[in-house]
MARKEGU-98845 format. One record per residue: y, z, x of N, C-alpha, C in turn. Coordinates in pm, 1 decimal, padded with zeros to 6 digits. Example, Ala and Ser with C-alpha at 12.3 -4.5 7.8 and 13.67 -1.06 7.14 Angstrom:
! residues 2
<<-00569.0,00780.0,01319.0>,<-00450.0,00780.0,01230.0>,<-00330.0,00780.0,01320.0>>;
<<-00225.0,00708.0,01285.0>,<-00106.0,00714.0,01367.0>,<00003.0,00787.0,01290.0>>;
This chain:
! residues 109
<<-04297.4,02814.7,03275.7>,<-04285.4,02954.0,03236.0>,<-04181.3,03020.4,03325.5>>;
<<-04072.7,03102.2,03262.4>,<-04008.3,03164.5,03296.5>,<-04001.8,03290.2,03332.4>>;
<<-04053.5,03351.1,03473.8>,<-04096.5,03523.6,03455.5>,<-03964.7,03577.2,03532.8>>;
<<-03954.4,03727.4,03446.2>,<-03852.2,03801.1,03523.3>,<-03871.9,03941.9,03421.4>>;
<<-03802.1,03976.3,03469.5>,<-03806.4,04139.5,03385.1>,<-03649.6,04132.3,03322.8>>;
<<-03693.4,04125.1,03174.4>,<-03483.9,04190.8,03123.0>,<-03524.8,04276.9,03041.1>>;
<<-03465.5,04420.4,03101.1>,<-03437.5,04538.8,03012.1>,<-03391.9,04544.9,02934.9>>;
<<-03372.5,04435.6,02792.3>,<-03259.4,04448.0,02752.3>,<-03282.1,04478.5,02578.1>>;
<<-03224.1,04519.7,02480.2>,<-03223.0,04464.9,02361.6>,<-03197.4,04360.4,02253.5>>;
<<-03250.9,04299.3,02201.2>,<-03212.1,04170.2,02152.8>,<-03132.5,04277.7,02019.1>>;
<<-03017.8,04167.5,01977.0>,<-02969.7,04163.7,01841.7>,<-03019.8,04235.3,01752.3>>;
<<-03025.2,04362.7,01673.7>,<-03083.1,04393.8,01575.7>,<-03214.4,04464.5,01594.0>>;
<<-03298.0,04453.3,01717.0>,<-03417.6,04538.3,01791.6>,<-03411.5,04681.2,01786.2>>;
<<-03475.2,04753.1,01690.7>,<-03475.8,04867.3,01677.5>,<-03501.4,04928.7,01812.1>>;
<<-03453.9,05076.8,01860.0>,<-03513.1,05173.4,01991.5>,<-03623.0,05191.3,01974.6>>;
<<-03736.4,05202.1,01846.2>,<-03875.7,05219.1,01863.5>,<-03942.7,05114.2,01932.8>>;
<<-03832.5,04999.8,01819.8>,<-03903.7,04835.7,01930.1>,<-03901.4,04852.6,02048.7>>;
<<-03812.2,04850.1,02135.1>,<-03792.0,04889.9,02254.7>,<-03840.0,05003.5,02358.1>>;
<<-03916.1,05076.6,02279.2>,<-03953.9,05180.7,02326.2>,<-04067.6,05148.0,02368.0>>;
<<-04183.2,05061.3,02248.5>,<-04287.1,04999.2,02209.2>,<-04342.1,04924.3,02358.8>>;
<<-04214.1,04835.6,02373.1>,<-04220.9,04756.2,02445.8>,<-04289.6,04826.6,02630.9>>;
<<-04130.0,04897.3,02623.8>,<-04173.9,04923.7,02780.4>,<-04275.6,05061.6,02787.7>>;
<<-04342.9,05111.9,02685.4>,<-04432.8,05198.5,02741.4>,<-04584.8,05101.1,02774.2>>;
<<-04569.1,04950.4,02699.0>,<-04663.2,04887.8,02674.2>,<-04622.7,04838.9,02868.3>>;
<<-04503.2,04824.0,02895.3>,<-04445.9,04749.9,03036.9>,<-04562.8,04854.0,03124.8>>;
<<-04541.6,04945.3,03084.1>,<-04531.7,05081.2,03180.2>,<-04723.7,05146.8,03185.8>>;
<<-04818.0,05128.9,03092.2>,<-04945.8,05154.0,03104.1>,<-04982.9,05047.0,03162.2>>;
<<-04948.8,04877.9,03114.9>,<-05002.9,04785.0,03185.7>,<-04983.8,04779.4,03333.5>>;
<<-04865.6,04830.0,03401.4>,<-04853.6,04847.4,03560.1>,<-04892.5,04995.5,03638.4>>;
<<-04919.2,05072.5,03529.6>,<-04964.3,05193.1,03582.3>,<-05145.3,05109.5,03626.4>>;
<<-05204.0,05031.3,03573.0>,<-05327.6,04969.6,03589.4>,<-05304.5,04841.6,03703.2>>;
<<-05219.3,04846.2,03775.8>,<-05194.9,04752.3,03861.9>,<-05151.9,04622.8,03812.4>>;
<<-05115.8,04598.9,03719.4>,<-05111.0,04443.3,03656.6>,<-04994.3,04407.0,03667.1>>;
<<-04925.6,04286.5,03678.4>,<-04845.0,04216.4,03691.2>,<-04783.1,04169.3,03569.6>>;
<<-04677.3,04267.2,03543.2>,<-04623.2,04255.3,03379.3>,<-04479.8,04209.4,03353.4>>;
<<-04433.2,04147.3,03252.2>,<-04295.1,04115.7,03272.3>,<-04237.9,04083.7,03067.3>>;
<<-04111.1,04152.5,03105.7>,<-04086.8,04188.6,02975.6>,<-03935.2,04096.8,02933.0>>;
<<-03954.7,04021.6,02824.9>,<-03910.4,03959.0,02756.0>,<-03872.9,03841.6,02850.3>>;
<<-03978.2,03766.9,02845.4>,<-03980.1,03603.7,02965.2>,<-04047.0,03555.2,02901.3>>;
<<-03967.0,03422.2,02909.5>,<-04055.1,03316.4,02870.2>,<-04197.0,03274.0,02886.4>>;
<<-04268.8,03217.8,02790.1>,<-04442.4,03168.6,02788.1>,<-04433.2,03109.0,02698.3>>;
<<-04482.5,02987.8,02746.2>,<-04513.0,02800.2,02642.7>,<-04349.6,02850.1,02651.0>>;
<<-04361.9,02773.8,02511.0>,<-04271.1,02753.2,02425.2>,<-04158.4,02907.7,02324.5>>;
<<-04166.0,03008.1,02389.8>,<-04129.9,03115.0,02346.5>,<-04086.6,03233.5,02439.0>>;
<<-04032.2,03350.2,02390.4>,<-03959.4,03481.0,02476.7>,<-04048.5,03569.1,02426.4>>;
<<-04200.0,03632.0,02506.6>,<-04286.9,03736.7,02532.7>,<-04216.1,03866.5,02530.2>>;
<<-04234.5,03938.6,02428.5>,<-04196.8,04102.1,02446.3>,<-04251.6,04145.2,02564.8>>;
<<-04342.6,04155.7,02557.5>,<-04438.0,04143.0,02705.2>,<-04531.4,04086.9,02767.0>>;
<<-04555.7,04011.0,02843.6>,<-04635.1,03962.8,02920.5>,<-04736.2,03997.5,03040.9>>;
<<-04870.1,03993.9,03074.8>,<-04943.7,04067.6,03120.8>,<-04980.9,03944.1,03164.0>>;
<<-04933.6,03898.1,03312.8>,<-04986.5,03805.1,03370.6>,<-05104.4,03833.9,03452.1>>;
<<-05167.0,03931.1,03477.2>,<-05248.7,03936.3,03510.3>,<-05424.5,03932.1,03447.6>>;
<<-05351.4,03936.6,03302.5>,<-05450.4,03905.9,03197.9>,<-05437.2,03767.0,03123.1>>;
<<-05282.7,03706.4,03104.2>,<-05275.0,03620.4,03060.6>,<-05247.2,03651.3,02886.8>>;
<<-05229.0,03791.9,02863.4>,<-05235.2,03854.6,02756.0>,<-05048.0,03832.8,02718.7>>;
<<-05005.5,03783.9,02568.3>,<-04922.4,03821.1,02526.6>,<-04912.3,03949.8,02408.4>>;
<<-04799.4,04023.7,02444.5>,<-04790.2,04174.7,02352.3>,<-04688.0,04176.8,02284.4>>;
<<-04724.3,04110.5,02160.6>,<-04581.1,04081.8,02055.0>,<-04522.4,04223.2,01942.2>>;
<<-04394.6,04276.7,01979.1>,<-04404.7,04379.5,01912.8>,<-04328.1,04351.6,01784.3>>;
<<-04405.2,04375.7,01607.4>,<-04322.7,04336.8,01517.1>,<-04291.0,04375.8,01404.4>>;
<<-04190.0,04391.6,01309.2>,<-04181.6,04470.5,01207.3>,<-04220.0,04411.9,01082.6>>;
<<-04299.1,04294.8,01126.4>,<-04337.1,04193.1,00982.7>,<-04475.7,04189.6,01031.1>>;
<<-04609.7,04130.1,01001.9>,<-04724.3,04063.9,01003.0>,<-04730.4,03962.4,00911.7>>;
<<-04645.8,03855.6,00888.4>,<-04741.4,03746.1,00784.8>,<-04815.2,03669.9,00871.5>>;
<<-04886.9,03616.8,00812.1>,<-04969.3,03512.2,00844.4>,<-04909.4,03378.4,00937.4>>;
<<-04780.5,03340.1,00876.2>,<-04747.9,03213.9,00928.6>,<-04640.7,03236.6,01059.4>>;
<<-04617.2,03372.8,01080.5>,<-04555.4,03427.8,01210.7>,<-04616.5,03452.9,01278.3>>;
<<-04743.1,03527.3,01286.0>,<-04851.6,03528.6,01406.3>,<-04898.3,03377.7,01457.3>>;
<<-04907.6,03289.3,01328.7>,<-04979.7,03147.4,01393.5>,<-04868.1,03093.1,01459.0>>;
<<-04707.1,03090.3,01409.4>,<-04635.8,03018.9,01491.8>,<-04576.8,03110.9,01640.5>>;
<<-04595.0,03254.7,01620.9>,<-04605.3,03292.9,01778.8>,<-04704.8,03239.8,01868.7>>;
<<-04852.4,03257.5,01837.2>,<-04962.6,03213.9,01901.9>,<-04960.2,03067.0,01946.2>>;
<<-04917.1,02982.7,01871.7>,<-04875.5,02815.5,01914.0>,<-04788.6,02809.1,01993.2>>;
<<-04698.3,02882.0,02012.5>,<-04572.6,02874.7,02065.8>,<-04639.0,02940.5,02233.5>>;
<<-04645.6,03045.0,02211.0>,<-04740.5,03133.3,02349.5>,<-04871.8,03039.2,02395.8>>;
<<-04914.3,02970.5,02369.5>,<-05090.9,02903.5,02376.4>,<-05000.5,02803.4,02459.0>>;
<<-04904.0,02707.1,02427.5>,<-04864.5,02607.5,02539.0>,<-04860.4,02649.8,02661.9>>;
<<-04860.8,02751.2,02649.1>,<-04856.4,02792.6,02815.2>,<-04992.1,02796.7,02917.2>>;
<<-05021.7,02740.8,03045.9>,<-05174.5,02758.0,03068.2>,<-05205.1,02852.2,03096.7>>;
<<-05102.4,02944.6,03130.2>,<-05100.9,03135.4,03207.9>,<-05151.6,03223.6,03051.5>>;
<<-05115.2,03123.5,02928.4>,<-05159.2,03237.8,02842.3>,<-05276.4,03240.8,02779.2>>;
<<-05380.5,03324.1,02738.1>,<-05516.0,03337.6,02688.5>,<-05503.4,03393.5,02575.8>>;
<<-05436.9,03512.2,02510.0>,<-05397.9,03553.4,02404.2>,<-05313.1,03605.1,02372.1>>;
<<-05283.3,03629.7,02228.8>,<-05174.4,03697.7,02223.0>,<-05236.2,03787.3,02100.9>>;
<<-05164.7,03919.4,02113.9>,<-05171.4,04055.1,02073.4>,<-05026.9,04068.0,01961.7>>;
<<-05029.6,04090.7,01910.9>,<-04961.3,04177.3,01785.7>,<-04926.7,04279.9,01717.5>>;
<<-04853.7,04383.2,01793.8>,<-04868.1,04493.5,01785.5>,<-04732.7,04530.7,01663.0>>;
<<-04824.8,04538.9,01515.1>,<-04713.7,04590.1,01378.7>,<-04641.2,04727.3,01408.4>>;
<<-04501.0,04764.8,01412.0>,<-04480.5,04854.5,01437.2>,<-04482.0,04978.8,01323.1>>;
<<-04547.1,04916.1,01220.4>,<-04579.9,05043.8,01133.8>,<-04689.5,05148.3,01126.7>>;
<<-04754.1,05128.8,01233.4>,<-04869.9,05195.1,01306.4>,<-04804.5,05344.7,01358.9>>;
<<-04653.7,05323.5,01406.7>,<-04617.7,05428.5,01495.7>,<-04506.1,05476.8,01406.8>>;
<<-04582.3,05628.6,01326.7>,<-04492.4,05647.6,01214.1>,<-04373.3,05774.8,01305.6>>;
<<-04391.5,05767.6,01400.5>,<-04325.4,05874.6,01493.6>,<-04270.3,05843.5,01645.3>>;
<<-04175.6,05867.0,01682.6>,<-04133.6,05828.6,01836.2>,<-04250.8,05946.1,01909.5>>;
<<-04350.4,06036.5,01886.5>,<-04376.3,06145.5,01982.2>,<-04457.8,06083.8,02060.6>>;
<<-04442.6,06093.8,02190.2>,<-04494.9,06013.3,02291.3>,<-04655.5,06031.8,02326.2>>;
<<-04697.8,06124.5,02306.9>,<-04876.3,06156.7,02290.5>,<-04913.8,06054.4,02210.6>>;
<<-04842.7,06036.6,02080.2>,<-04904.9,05923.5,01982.5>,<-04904.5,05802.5,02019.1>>;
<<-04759.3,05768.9,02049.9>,<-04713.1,05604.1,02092.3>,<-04833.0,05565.3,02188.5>>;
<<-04858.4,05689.2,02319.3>,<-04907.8,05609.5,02413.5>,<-05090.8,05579.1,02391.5>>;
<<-05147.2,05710.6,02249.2>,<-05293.9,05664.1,02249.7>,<-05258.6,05553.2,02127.6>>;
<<-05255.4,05526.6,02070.2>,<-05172.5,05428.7,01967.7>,<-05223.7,05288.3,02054.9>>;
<<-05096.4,05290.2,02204.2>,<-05094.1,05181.9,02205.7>,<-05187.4,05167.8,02318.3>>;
<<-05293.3,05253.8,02358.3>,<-05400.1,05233.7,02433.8>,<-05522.4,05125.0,02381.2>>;
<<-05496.6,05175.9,02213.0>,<-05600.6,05086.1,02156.5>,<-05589.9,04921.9,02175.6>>;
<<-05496.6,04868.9,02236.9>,<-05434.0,04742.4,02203.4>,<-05437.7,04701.2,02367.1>>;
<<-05381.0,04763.5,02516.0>,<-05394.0,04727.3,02612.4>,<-05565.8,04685.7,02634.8>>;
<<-05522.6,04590.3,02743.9>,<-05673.0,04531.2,02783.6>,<-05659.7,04599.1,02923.8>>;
């Protein structure tokens, strides 16, 4: 496993994605946890990672079926990881930050 922190945007990653991401960076270390954003786990690049839970936080603009199972296979090779989370970004019909952050309270462990 590869940990590090990259601020960065991938190719085509919407600013909500990104937004998604590091407020998810940003409650998980406000709780003391040891978080790291877009690093490798198993076999794959973690939107975020919550090593202190072992939790992966996949942020995405699709839900099928056969993309959650091949994230979760891909994340599960890893022994640091326990689950992985899925967070659809059509939940957050608004950037206003009151929402994003109880929104994505429901989903932090």
């Amino acid at each position: 496993m590869t940990l590090g922190n990259n601020f960065f945007t991938e190719k085509g990653e919407t600013i909500k994605h990104y937004l998604i991401k590091m407020i998810i960076y940003k409650l998980l270390r406000n709780e003391a946890h040891e978080v790291y954003v877009e690093c490798q786990v198993g076999e794959g690049i973690a939107d975020v990672f919550d090593k202190t839970t072992g939790i992966v936080y996949e942020v995405q603009n699709t839900m099928g079926k056969a993309l959650i199972q091949e994230k979760f296979q891909k994340y599960m090779k890893s022994v640091s990881c326990n689950d992985v989370k899925i967070i659809p970004l059509a939940i957050f019909p608004d950037l206003k930050m009151p929402n994003l952050i109880k929104l994505l309270g429901e989903f932090i462990v």
